[in-house]
N, C-alpha and C positions, 0 to 999 in steps of 0.2 A: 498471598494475593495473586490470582490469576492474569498473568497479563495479555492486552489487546494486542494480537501480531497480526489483525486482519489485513493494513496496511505492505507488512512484511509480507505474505502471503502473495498479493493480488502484484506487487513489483516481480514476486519471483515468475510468477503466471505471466505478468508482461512480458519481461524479457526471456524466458523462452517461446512466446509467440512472436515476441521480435528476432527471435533468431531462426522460426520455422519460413520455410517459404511456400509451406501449404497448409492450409485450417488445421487447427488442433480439437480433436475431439473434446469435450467434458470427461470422458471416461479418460483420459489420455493425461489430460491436466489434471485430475482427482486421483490418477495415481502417481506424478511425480509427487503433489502435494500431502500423500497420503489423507487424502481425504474422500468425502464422496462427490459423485459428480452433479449433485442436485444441488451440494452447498455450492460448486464450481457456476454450475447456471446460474443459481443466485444470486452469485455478485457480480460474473457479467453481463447478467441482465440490467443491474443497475448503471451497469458503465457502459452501454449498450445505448441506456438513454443518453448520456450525455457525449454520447460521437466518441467514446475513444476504440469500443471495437465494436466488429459486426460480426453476425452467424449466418451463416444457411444450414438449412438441414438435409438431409438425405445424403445419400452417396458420398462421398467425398468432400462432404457439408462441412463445419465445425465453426470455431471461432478465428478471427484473425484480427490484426491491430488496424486502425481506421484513423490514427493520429498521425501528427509529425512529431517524432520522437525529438526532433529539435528541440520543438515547441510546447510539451507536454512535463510540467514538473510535477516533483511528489506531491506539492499542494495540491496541483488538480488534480489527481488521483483520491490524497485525502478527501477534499472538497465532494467528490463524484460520490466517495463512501460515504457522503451523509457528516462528516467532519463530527471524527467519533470523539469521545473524550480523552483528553492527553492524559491528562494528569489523573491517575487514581488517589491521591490524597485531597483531605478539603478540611473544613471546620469541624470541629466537633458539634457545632450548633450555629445556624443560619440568624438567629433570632435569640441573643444573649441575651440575660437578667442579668449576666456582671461587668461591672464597668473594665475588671480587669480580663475577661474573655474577648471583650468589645474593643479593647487594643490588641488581643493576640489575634483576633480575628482580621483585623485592617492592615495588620504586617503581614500574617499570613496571606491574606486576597491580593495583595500586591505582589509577592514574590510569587504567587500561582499565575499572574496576567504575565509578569516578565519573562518567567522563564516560558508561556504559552507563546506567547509575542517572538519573541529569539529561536522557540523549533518551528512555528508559523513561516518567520522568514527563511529559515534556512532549509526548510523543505520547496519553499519558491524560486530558490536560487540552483536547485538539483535537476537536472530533465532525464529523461528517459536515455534519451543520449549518451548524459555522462555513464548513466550508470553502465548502458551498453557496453561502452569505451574501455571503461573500469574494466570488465567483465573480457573483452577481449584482449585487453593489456594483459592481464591476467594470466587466460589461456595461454600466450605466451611465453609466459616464466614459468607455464608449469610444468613436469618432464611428464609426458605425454603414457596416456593412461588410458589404452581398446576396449575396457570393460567401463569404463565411466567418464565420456568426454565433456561432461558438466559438471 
């Protein structure tokens, strides 16, 4: 099963444009990301709509953060991406003929809302901040490295 790391992606693109203090290219971001830079516009186009960053283009153009990383948790983030789906498991059938799939499925739907509910909240409880924080907490425990200082 392939899994959804769009989220994982678009935090790691944050926090290196929260760490740049001048616009980052798409071509710049699509290759820390290894990816390409048309997928990069893509999804800060989408976050574009909803104020967390802006671009200019030409010269010395790129993207840059437009939030207060205070203020901005991994929910908005999710939320801004369209709030993809968490959970890749589900029923085997939406619409049962057995009375005994028609209990596994009501325990089933219940343990899929709990545990949505529980990463829901505890992505609201994360800001950009913290993770900033983390990240330069970090930097310094690490013994220091000219070829890769991220």
């Amino acid at each position: 099963m392939k899994r959804d790391s769009k989220l994982s992606g678009v935090l790691h693109v944050l926090l290196h444009m929260a760490e740049s203090a001048a616009p980052m290219t798409s071509d710049a971001l699509a290759a820390m990301m290894q990816t390409n830079p048309v997928v990069i516009r893509r999804i800060l186009a989408g976050l574009r709509e909803q104020g967390l960053v802006r671009s200019e283009k030409g010269h010395g153009g790129g993207w840059q953060l437009s939030c207060d990383l205070e203020r901005v948790t991994l929910r908005d983030i999710y939320d801004a991406l369209g709030a993809p789906t968490i959970l890749a498991m589900g029923n085997r059938t939406e619409a049962p003929g057995c009375l005994v799939e028609t209990v596994v499925n009501a325990a089933m739907d219940q343990a899929f809302h709990d545990a949505e509910a529980l990463l829901l909240a505890r992505l609201g409880e994360v800001t950009l901040a913290r993770l900033s924080a983390d990240f330069h907490r970090r930097m310094q425990e690490r013994p220091r490295c000219p070829a890769n200082p991220h």
